[in-house]
N, C-alpha and C positions, 0 to 999 in steps of 0.2 A: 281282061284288059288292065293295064299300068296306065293310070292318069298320073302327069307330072306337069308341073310349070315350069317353064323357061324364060328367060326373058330375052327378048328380041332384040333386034338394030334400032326401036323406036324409044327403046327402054321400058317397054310395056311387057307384063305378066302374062304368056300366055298359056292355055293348057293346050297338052300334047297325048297322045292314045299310043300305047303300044301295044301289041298282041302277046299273051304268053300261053294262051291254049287253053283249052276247052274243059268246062268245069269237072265232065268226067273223069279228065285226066289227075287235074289237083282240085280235089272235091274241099281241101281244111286251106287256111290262109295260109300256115307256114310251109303247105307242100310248094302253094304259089310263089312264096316269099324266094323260097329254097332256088325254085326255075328262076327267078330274076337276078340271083345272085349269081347260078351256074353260065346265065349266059353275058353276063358282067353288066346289065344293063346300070346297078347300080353304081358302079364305078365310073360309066360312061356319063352319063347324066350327073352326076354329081362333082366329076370330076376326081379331087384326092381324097373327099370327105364323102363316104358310100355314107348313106341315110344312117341315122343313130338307132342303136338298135338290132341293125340286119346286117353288120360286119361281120365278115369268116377271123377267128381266130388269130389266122395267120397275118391277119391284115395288123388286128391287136396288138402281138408279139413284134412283130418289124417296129410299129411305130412306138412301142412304148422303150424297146432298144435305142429309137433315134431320139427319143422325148426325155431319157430317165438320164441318158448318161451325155445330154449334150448341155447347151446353155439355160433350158431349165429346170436343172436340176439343184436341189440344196446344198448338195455337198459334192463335190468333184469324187468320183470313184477311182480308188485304183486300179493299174494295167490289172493287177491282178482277180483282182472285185469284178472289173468288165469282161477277162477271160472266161469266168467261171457261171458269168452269169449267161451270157450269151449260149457256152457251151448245155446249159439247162435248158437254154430255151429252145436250140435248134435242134438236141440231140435226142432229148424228150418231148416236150411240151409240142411243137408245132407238128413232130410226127403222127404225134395223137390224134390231138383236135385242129391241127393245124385247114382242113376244109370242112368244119363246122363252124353254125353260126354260132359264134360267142355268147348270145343271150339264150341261147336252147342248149348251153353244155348244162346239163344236171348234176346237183352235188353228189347225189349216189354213183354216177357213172366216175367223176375224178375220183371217189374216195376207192372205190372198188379196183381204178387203175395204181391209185397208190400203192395197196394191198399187193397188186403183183408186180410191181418194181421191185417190193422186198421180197416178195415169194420163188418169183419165177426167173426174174432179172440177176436179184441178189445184193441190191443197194443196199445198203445199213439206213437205219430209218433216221439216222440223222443226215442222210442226203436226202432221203423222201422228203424230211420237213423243209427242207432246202428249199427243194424244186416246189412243192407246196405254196412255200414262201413268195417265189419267184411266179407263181402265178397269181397269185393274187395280187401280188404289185403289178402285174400286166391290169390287171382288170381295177387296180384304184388309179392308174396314168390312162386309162381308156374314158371313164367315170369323169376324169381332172378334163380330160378334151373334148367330154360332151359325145363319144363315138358306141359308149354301152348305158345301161342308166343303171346295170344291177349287175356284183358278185357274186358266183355261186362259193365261192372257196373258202367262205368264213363258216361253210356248213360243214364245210368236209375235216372231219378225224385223222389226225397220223400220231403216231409217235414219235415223240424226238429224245427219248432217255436213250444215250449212246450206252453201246454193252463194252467199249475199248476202255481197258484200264492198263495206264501209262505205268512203264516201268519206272520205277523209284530204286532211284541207288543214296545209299547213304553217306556222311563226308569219309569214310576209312576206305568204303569202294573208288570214289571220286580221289581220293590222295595219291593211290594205285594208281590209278589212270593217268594222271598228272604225271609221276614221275615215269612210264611207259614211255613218254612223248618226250623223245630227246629233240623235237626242232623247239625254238623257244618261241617260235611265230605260233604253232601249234599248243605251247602249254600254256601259252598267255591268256590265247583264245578262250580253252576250255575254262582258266581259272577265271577268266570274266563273265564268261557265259554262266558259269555253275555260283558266282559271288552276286550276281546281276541279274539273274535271271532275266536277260533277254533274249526277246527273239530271233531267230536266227539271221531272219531279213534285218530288222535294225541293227545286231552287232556287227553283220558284213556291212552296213551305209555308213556304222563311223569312219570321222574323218581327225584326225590330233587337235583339231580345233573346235569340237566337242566335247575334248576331255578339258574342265572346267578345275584345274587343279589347286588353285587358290579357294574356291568356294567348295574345294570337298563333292562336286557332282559329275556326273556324267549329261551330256543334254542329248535326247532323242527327240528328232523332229523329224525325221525321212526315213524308210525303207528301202532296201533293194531287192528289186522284183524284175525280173526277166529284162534283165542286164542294166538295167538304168535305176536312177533314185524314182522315190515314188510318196506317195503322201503316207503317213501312219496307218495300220489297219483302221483303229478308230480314233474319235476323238479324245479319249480319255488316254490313249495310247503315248499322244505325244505331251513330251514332260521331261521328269528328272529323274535320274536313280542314285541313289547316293555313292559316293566312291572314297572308300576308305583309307586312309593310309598306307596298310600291308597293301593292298591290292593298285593304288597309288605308284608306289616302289614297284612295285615287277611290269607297270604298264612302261614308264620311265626306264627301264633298263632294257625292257625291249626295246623301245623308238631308240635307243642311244646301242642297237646292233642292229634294228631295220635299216633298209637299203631307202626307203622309202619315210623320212620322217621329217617333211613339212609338212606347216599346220592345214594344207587341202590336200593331203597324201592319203590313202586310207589305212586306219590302224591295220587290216590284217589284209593285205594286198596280197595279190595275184601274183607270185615271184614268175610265172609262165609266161605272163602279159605285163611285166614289168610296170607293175603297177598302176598297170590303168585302171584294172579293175580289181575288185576283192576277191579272194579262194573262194570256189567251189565251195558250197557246204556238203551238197551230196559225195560230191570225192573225196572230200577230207572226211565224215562218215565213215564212209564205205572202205576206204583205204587204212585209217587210221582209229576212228571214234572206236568202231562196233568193235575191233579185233584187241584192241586195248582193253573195252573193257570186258570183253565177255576172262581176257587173260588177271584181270582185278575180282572175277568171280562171281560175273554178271550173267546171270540166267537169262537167254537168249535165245529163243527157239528160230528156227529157217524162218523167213518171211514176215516175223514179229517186228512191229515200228519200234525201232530206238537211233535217236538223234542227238539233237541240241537240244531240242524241245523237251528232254526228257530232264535235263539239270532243271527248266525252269521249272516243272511238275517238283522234283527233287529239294529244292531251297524252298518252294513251300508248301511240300508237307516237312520237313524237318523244323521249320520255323514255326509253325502251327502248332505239330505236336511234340518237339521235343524242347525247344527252345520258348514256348506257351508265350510266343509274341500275337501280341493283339492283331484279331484277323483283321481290323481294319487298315492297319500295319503295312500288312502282307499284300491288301488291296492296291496298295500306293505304291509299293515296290513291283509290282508285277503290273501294275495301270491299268486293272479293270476297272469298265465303266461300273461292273455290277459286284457286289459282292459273295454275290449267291453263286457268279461263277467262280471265283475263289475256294470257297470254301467246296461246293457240289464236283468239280471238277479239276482241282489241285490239290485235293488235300483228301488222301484218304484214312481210313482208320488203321490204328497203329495200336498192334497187339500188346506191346506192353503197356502202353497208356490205360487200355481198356478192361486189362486183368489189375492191374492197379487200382481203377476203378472200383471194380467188383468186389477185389479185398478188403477197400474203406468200406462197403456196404456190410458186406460180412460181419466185419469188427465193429462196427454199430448195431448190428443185428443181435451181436452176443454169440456169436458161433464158435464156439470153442475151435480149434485148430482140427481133433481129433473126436470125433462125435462115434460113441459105439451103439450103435442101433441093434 
């Protein structure tokens, strides 16, 4: 039997019996729990808030999509933040556990499913930590609304060391490629991309009235993300980058042969769509980037990622290790919140820095050049 109260037309509390079947059948509470759920009585009786506690999953996942990314939320997400997040939850997570109770998912059953999204599936485990991520933010918005009272996902193990190491071109590879690119909408692009290392969504959302020419900056406040402006990935993101003189001169000589050069025009516009919107990054890539520079002597294998994204990897590790500008430097130019991603995942080691190294060691050690053993 399901005892519950209701309250009446008198406004008085009363109790109500329902039948869920015979002890034989669910001998433990949560077999009994499991039948009240399957036959929605908790939905029905309680309305849009099923008891705390004995919510399915999927109940979680909808409402923490409607809770996380609506009015209260802290920080507005981007289109693309919301795409990506949604697509975790509907395409993995609610598949899963989507008709389990959320307080009887076990941390060993998520970590063990983890385990074969990269095994079996094939996810790289920095989308495992992702989706990891993203459930546990279901169950701290479930926790926030009073509907679970406990996480299992802070038990659960993944990896998140990515094995992807970004191709680095150097500035005599990147000079190649520049002068390859006979459109100057094209070579502008790359020389700002590869001087600025920004990201691809921000360098397609400037507008002429971003470029801060008197104060020497560039200002990024918006990205462009599946076709419209968008807020910054993060907050550290949006800011300043410096804008140099040389690089000054050839932004200025472009707008004075773009077709498109008032101050709400966008610096690298869409000559197809007559400037409503900014070029394709993938097309200009794919049609132009990749073939340029694998012709500058860029090692390239079939299906290997290289973009824009790969200048900004590019300016700093050369800045890091050849240029021995201070990483916190390099943090403020590229507008990480963290420096450890800076350093961990922009900047990798660089063989002659490091045999360099090793020779000062040497030559303190007293090692003769030629040692006859």
């Amino acid at each position: 039997m399901l005892r519950y109260r209701v309250t009446n037309a008198e406004g008085k509390r009363v109790e109500h019996i329902a039948t869920i079947g015979l002890v034989r059948e669910f001998p433990k509470d949560g077999d009994a729990w499991r039948e009240v759920d399957r036959l929605g009585l908790g939905v029905r009786i309680n309305g849009d808030a099923p008891a705390p506690g004995r919510v399915l999953f999927n109940f979680l996942a909808e409402h923490y999509l409607r809770a996380d990314f609506g009015a209260d939320s802290v920080r507005p997400k981007s289109a693309t933040t919301i795409s990506h997040v949604e697509h975790f939850v509907r395409a993995y997570l609610v598949p899963r556990f989507g008709n389990e109770i959320a307080e009887d998912i076990k941390p060993l059953d998520i970590q063990r499913w983890c385990k074969s999204l990269h095994e079996t599936v094939g996810l790289a485990w920095t989308s495992v930590a992702k989706i990891r991520g993203v459930m546990s933010r279901v169950y701290k918005v479930g926790i926030l609304h009073e509907h679970v009272a406990k996480n299992p996902v802070p038990h659960v193990e993944t990896r998140s060391k990515t094995d992807y190491k970004a191709i680095v071109i150097t500035p005599s590879q990147t000079l190649l490629i520049l002068k390859s690119l006979p459109s100057p909408l094209h070579f502008t692009l790359v020389l700002t991309c590869a001087a600025t290392a920004l990201r691809a969504s921000e360098i397609l959302a400037l507008r002429w009235s971003d470029l801060l020419w008197d104060e020497g900056r560039i200002r990024i406040s918006k990205r462009w993300a599946q076709g419209q402006d968008g807020a910054t990935k993060t907050e550290a993101s949006e800011g300043y980058v410096p804008l140099h003189p040389v690089l000054a001169a050839h932004l200025r000589s472009w707008r004075e042969q773009s077709l498109y050069a008032k101050d709400g025009d966008f610096v690298f516009p869409s000559i197809k769509a007559r400037g409503r919107v900014p070029l394709s990054a993938s097309i200009f890539v794919a049609d132009h980037l990749r073939p340029a520079a694998k012709m500058a002597g860029v090692h390239i294998e079939d299906g290997q990622r290289f973009g824009l994204h790969n200048l900004r990897h590019s300016l700093s590790n050369w800045m890091v290790n050849k240029a021995k500008v201070e990483p916190k430097t390099v943090q403020g130019i590229l507008r990480h919140a963290k420096i450890q991603t800076t350093l961990d995942l922009y900047t990798q080691d660089d063989g002659d820095e490091t045999r360099a190294a090793q020779g000062e060691y040497l030559t303190a050690l007293g090692v003769p050049t030629r040692m006859v053993q």
